[in-house]
C-alpha positions as CSV (number, residue, x, y, z in Angstrom):
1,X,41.5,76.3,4.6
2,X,42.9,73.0,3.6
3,X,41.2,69.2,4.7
4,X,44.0,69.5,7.7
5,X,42.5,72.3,8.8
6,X,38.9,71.6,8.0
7,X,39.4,68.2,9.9
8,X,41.5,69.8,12.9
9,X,38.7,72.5,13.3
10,X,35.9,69.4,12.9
11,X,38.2,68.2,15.9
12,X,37.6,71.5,18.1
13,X,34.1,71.0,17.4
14,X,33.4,67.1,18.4
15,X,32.3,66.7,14.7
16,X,34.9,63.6,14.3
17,X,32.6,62.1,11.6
18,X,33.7,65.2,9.5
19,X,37.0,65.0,10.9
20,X,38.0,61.8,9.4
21,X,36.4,62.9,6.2
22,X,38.8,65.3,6.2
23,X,41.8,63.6,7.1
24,X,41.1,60.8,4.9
25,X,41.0,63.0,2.1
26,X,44.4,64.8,2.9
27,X,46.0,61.5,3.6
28,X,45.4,60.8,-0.1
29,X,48.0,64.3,-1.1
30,X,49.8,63.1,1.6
31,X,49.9,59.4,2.2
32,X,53.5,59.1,4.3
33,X,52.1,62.2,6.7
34,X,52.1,61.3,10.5
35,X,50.7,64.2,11.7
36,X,47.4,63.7,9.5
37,X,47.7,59.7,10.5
38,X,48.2,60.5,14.2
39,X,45.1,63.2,13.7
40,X,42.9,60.5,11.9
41,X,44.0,57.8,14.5
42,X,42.2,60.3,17.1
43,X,39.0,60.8,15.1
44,X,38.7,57.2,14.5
45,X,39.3,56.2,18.1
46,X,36.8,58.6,19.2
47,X,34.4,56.6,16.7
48,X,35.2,53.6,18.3
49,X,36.9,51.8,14.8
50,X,39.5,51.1,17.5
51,X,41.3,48.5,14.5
52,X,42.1,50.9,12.5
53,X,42.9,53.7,14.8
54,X,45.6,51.2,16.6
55,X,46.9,50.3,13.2
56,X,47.5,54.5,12.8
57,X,48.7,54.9,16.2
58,X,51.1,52.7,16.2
59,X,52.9,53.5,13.1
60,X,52.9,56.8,14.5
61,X,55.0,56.2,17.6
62,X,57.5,54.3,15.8
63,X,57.9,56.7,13.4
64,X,57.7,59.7,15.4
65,X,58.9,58.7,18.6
66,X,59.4,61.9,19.9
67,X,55.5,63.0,19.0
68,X,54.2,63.7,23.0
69,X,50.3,63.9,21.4
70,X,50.7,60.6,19.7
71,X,51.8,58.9,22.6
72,X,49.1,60.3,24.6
73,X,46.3,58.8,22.2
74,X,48.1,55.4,21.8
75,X,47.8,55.5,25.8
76,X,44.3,56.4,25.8
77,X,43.7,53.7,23.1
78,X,45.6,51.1,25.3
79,X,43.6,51.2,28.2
80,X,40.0,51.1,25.8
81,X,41.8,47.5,24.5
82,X,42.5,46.6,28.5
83,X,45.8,46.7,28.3
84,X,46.9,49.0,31.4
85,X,50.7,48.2,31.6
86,X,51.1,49.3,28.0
87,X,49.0,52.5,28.5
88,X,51.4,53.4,31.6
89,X,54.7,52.7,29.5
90,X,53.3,55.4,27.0
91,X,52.0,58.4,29.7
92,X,55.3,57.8,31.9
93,X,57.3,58.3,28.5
94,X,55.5,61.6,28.4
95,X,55.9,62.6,31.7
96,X,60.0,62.2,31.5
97,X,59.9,65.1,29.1
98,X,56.4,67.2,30.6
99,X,56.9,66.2,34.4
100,X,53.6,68.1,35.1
101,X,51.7,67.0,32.2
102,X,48.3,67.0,33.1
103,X,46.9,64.9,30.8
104,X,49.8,62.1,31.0
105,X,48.9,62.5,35.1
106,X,45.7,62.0,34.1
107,X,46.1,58.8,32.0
108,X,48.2,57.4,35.1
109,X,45.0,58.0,37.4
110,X,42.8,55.8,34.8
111,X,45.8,53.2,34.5
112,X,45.8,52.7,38.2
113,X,41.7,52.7,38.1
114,X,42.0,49.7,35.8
115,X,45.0,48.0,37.9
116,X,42.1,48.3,40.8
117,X,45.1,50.9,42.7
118,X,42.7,53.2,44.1
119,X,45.3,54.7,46.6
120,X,47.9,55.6,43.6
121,X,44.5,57.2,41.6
122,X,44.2,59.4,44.6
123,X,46.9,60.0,45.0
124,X,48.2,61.1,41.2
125,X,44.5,62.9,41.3
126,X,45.5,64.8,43.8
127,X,48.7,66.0,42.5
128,X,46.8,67.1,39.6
129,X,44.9,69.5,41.4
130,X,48.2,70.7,43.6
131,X,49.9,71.7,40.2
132,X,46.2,73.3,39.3
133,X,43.9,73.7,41.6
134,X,41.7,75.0,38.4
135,X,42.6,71.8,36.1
136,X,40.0,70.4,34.3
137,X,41.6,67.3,33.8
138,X,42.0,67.3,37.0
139,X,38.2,67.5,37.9
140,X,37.4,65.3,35.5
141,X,39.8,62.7,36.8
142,X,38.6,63.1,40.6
143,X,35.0,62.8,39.7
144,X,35.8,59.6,37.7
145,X,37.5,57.8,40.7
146,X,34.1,59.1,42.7
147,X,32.5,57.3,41.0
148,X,34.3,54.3,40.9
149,X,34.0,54.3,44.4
150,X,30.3,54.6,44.4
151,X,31.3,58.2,46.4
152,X,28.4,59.8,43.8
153,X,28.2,63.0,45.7
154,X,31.9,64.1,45.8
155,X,31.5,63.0,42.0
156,X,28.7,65.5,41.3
157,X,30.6,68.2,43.1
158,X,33.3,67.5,40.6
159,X,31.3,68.5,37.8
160,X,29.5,71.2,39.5
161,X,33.3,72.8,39.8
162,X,33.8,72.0,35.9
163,X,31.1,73.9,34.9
164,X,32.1,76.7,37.1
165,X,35.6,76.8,35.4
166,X,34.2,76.0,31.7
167,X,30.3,76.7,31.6
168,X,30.1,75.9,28.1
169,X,32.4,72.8,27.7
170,X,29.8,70.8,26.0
171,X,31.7,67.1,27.4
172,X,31.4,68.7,30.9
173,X,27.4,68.9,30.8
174,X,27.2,65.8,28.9
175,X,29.1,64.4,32.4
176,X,27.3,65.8,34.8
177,X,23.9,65.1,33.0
178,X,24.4,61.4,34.1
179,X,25.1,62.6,37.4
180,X,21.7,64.4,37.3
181,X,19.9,61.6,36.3
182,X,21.5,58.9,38.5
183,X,20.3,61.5,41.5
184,X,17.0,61.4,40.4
185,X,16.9,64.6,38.7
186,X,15.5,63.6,35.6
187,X,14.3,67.0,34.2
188,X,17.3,69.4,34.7
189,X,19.1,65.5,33.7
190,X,17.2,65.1,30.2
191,X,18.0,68.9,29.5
192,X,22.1,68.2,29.8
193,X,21.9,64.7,28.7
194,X,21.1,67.0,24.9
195,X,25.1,67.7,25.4
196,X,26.0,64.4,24.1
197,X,24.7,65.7,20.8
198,X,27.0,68.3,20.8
199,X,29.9,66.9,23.2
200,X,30.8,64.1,20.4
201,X,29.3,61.2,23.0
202,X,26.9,60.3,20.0
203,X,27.8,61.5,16.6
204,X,24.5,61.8,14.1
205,X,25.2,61.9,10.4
206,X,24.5,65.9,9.0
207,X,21.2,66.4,8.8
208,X,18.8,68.7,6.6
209,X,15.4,69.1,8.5
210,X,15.2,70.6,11.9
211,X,15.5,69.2,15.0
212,X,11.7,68.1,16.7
213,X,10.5,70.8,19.1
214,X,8.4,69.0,20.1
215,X,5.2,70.8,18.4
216,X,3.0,69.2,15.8
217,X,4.8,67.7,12.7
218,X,3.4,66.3,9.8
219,X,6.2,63.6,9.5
220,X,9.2,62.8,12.4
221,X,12.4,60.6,12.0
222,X,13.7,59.1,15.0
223,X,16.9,58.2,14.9
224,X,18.4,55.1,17.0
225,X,21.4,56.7,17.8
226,X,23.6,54.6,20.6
227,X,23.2,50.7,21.5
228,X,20.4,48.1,21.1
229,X,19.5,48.4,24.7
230,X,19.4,51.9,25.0
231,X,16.7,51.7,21.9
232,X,14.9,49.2,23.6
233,X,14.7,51.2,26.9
234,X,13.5,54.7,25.2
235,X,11.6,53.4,22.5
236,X,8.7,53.2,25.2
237,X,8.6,57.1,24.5
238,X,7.4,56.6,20.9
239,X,3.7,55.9,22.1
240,X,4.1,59.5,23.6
241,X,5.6,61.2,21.0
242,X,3.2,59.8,18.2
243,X,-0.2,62.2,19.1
244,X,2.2,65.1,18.0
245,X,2.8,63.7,14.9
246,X,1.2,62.6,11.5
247,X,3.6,59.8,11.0
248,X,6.8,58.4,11.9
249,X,9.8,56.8,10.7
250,X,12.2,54.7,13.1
251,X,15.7,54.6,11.7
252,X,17.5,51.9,13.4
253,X,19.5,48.2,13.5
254,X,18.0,45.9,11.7
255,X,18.3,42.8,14.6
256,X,15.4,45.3,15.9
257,X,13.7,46.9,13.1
258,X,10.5,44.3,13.0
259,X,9.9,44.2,16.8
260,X,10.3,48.0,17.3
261,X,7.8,48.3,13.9
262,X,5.5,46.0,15.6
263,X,5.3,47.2,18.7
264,X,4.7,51.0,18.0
265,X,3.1,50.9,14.5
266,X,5.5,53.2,13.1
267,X,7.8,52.7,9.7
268,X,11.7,51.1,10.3
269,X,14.5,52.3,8.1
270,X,18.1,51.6,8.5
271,X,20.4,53.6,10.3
272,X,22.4,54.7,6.6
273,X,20.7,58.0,5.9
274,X,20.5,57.1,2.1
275,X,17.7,55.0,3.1
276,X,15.3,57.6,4.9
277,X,12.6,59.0,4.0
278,X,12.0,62.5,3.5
279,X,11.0,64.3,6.7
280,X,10.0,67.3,8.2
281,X,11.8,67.1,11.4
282,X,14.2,64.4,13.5
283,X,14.8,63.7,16.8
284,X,17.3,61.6,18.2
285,X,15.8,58.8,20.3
286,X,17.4,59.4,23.7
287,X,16.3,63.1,23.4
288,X,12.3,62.0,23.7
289,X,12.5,62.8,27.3
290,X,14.1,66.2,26.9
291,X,11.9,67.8,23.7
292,X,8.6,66.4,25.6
293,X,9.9,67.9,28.7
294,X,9.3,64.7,30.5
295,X,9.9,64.5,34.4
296,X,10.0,61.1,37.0
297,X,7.0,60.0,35.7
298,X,8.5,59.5,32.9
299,X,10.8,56.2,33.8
300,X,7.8,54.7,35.5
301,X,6.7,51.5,33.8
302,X,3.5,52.0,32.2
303,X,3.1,48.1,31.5
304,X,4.4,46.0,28.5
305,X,5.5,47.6,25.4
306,X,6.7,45.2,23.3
307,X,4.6,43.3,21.0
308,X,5.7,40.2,20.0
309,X,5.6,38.1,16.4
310,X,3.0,35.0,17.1
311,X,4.6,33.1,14.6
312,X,7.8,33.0,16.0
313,X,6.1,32.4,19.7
314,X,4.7,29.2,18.4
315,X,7.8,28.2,16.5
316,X,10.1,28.3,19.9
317,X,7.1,26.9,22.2
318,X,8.0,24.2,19.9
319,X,11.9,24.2,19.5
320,X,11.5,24.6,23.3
321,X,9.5,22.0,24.8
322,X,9.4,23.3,28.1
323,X,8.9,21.1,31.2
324,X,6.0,23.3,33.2
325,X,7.0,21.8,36.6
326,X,10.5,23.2,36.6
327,X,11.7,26.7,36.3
328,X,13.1,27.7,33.0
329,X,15.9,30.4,33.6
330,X,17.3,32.2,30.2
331,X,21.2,33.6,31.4
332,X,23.0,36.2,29.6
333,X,26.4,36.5,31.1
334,X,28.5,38.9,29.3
335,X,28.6,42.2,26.8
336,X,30.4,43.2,24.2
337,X,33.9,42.8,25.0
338,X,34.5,46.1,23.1
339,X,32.2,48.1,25.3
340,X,33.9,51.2,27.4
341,X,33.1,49.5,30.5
342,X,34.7,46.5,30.3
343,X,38.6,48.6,31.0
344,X,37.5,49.0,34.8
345,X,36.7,46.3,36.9
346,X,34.9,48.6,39.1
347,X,32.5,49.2,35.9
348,X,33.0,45.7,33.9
349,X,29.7,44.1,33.6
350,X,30.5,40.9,32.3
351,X,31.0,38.1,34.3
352,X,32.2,34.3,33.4
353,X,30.7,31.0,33.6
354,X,32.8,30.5,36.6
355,X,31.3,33.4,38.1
356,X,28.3,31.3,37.8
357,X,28.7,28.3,40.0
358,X,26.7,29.4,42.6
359,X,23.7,28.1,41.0
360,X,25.1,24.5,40.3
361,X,22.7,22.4,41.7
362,X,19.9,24.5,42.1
363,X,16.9,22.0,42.6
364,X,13.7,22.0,40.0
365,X,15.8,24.8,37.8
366,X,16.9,24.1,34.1
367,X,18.9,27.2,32.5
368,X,19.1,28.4,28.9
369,X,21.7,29.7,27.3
370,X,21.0,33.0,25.4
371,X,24.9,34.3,25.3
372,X,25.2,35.7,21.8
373,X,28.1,37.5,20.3
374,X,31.0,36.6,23.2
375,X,30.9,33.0,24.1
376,X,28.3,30.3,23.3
377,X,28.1,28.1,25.4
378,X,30.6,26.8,28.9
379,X,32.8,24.7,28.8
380,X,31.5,21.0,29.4
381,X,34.7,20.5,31.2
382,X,33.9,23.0,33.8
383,X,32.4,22.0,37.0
384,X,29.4,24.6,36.0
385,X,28.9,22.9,32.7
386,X,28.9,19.4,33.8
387,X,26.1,20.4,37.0
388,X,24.6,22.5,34.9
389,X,21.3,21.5,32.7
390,X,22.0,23.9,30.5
391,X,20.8,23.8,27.0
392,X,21.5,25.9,24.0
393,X,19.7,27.3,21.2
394,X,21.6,30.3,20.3
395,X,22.6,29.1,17.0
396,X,19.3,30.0,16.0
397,X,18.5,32.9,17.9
398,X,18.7,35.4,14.2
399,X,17.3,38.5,16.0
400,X,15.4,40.4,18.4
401,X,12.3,39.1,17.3
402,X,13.4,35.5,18.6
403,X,14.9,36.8,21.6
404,X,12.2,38.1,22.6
405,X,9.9,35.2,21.6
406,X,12.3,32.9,23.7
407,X,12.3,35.2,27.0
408,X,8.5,35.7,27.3
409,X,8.1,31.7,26.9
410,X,10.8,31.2,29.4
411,X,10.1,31.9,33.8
412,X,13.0,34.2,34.6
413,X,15.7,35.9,32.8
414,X,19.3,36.2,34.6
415,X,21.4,38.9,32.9
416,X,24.4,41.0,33.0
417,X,23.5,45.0,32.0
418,X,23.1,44.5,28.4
419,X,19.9,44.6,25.7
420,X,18.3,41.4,26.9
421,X,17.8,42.9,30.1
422,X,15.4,45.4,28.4
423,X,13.6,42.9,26.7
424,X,12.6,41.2,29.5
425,X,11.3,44.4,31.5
426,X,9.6,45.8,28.5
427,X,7.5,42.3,28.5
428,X,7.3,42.3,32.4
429,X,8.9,39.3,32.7
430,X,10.6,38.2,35.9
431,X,14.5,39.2,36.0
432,X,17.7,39.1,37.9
433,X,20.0,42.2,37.1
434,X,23.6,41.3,38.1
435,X,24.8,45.2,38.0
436,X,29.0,45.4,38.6
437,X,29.6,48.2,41.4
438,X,29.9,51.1,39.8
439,X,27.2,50.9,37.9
440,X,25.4,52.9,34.7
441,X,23.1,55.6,35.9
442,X,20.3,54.4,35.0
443,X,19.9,52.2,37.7
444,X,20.4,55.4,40.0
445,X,22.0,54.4,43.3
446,X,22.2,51.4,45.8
447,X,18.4,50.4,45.4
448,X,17.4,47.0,44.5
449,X,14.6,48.3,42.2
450,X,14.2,49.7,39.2
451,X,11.4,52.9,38.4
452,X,12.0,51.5,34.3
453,X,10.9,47.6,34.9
454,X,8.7,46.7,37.8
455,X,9.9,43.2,37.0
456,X,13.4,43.6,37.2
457,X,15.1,43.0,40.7
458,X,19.0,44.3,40.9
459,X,21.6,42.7,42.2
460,X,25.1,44.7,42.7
461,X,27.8,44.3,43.8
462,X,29.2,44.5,46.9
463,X,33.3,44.2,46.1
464,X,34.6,45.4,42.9
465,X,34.9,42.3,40.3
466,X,33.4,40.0,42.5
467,X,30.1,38.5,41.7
468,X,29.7,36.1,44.1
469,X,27.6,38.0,46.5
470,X,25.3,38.9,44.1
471,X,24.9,35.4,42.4
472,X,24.6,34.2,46.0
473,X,21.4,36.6,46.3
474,X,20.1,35.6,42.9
475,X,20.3,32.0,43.7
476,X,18.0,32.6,46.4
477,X,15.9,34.2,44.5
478,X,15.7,31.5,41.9
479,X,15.2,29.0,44.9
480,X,12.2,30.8,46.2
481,X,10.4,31.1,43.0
482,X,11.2,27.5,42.3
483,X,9.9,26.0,45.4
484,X,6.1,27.3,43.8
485,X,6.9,24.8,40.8
């Protein structure tokens, strides 16, 4: 076989880190190819270089037109950059030549999702399932609105049916495993969750030891394989992994490498595999729970976890200078703009500093920005920033290590689902979750409590985009804990 067909057959088997090796190294014997482009432009998509994969994409439609598949991937790759209305232009195109496409139907569904149309989503999803009552696409896309609508159960049923129609579509277990573990069922959930391995969720580089069994090993690798806050939530499984093992080596992001190293006494590499050691076995990070055939017990919160660097406590006591009769509030308000979430509004965890004005005024209270990566600081201009005593160190916040440093010194943490959240329940610090309405399974469903941080209290909400219920809530919160200052 050729690279075309090496990469298309990397395709068939989620392996799209092989895939674009491939594709990149027939676009070099055939540089003007938009099938190969158009191929490559789906691999890189689906490895989120979503710059390049537009770039692809688009040269593809205009000069191929006529190519359905291309158009189908630049519509996908439209509503990842939140832009709906161009998506829909690109799956209606389709649809004038494949009335009954399912997968054009399907994008339609997800364009209306992000338009907040819930009635038009219904109803395209159910005209999926009239043209195929057996449509996978068509599952898929029901049990996505479900859960939009916080309907969790109609959602599981969904994927129940998928698995009946195609038991070993990897993508389908990797869904439903979320499902399982946002019910509760954490040990038939840890099992599936293994699917994202497989389903190309998480893509880990090839390897050549075995994967951990979970029996004794002289030395284990632990790989960091998805986002800062999902290290930071399962690296509390280390402690239990490390009896099974002689020694271990942590590969992961170097904002985290010296906190994680701390904390669990293990070695920290990066995540490029020409830096890692030589092993005897690996074990993706998330899969701790699985190999060690954890169960509930598991989540519970065993305590504090993170160990922090003294030096660094004593230098931001210092930079600090915290007043000790007023309550000192640290507020993240936003993720990455580029995270999957942020296309629906039913899912979008980010909020503004608008969003924030309920907690102008709030007596005895002085609030910290710790934003990094998406905005700095509000605008002065704003009625928030001018009421506001806000103050702002994040131009020298250089990793994890002073994040961390900076919450544990500070009362309370406020925070949108994102890494600093994890932070501040692995120190048992006080926090306020704002969680958007649909949201991730890990903070299961419609409880204001959390089995992974005792000292994390959620607040959801109640109306898709709309945050002022919640920040309503939370500044109640903050009142009550003030009033002891």
């Amino acid at each position: 076989m050729n690279d075309v067909a090496f990469g298309q057959q990397a395709i068939k088997q989620n392996n799209f880190l092989e895939a674009e090796r491939r594709f990149r190294q027939a676009l070099v014997q055939q540089p003007h190819s938009t099938e190969i482009k158009r191929d490559l432009g789906y691999a890189l998509f689906q490895l989120n270089q979503l710059n390049e994969s537009l770039t692809l994409l688009d040269e593809v439609v205009r000069r191929a037109p006529s190519d359905l598949l291309a158009r189908l991937l630049f519509g996908r790759l439209c509503l990842r950059l939140q832009e709906p209305q161009e998506a829909e232009k690109h799956f209606k195109r389709i649809l004038k030549k494949l009335p009954t496409s399912e997968s054009a139907l399907s994008g339609l569904v997800d364009v209306a999702i992000a338009l907040n149309q819930m009635d038009q989503a219904q109803i395209l999803t159910k005209k999926i399932l009239a043209i195929n009552p057996r449509s996978e696409v068509g599952h898929l896309s029901a049990a996505n609105l479900a859960e939009m609508q916080t309907d969790f159960e109609v959602a599981h049923q969904h994927y129940n049916r998928l698995i009946q129609l195609a038991p070993n579509n990897a993508q389908h277990r990797y869904h439903r495993s979320r499902s399982l573990l946002r019910r509760g069922e954490l040990s038939e959930g840890w099992k599936e969750f293994e699917y994202r391995l497989v389903s190309g969720a998480v893509q880990l580089p090839p390897m050549q030891t075995p994967r951990w069994t979970g029996s004794q090993v002289d030395h284990l690798l632990l790989i960091a394989e998805q986002g800062l806050g999902d290290v930071l939530q399962f690296s509390r499984f280390i402690s239990q992994a490390k009896p099974l093992t002689q020694r271990i080596t942590l590969a992961c992001q170097p904002t985290i490498s010296e906190l994680l190293k701390r904390s669990f006494e293990v070695e920290t590499v990066s995540l490029n595999p020409a830096s890692w050691p030589h092993h005897d076995a690996h074990c993706a990070l998330m899969s701790l729970p699985a190999v060690m055939g954890l169960g509930v017990a598991s989540v519970k919160h065993g305590g504090r976890y993170l160990k922090l660097d003294s030096n660094r406590l004593n230098l931001w006591a210092g930079r600090l200078n915290l007043d000790p009769q007023k309550l000192n509030v640290g507020v993240v308000y936003a993720s990455s703009v580029a995270h999957t979430t942020e296309q629906y509004l039913h899912r979008k965890r980010s909020c503004s500093v608008e969003d924030l004005s309920p907690l102008n005024n709030l007596p005895n209270t002085v609030f910290f920005n710790l934003q990094l990566g998406f905005v700095v600081q509000p605008d002065e201009g704003t009625a928030f920033g001018k009421l506001l005593q806000w103050r702002d160190f994040t131009s020298d916040i250089k990793d994890f290590d002073d994040t961390s440093a900076i919450i544990d010194l500070l009362d309370v943490l406020l925070c949108v689902d994102t890494a600093a959240i994890h932070v501040a329940g692995a120190l048992e610090k006080p926090a306020a979750l704002l969680l958007p309405y649909a949201a991730d399974w890990r903070w299961m469903r419609q409880c204001e409590s959390t089995d992974w941080y005792q000292s994390v209290r959620l607040f959801r909400q109640i109306l898709p985009g709309e945050w002022s219920d919640p920040l309503l809530k939370v500044k109640d919160y903050l009142e009550a804990i003030a009033y002891d200052y």
